[in-house]
N, C-alpha and C positions, 0 to 999 in steps of 0.2 A: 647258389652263386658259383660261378667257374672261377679256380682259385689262377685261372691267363686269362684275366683282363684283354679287352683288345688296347694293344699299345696306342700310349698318343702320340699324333702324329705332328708333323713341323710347323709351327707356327702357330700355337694355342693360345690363347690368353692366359696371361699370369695374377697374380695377386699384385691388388693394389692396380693393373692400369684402367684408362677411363676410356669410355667410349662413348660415340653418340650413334643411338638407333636412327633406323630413317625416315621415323616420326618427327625425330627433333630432339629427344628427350636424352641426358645424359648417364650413363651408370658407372660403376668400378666393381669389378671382377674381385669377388673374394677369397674365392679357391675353385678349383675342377674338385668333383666327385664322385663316385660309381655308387650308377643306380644297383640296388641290392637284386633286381628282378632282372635284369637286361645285361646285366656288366656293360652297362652302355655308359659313358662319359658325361658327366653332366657340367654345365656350369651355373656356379653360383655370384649371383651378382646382386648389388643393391642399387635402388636410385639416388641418383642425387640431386632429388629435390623430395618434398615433404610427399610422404604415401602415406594414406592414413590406413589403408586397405593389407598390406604386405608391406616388411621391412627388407624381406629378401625373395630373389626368383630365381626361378632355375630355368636352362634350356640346355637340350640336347648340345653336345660340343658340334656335332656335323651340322646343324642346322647356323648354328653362330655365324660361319663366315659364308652362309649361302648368300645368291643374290633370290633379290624378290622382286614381283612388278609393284611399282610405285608410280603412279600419279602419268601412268604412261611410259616408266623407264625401266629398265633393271637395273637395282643398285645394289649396292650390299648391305645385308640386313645389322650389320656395326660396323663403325667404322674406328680405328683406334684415333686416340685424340694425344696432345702433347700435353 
């Protein structure tokens, strides 16, 4: 592990906000953390709603506020919620 992380950059998700994927389904961010292999940024989030499958999931932070094709659109793949 390289002990210079790549910094994170503006507008990350924090602990504790909610989002909704563009599935539909809604999650809350319960911390970023570095992957041990990659010093690459991860985030960690739970559903909210019943998983019986996984209590928590991870995704790369670059990937978070990418956009994707959806149903014929590009949208973003989270959206933050209030």
């Amino acid at each position: 592990m390289n002990n210079n992380p790549m910094p994170l950059p503006d507008g990350v998700p924090h602990t504790g906000e909610k989002f909704r994927h563009y599935k539909g389904e809604y999650y809350e961010v319960v911390f970023l953390a570095l992957h041990s292999n990659s010093d690459e940024w991860m985030v960690v989030y739970k559903p909210l709603y019943e998983n019986p499958i996984a209590p928590y999931f991870t995704r790369p932070l670059h990937e978070w506020d990418e956009r994707v094709e959806w149903e014929g659109q590009y949208v973003k793949r989270f959206v933050h919620i209030d």
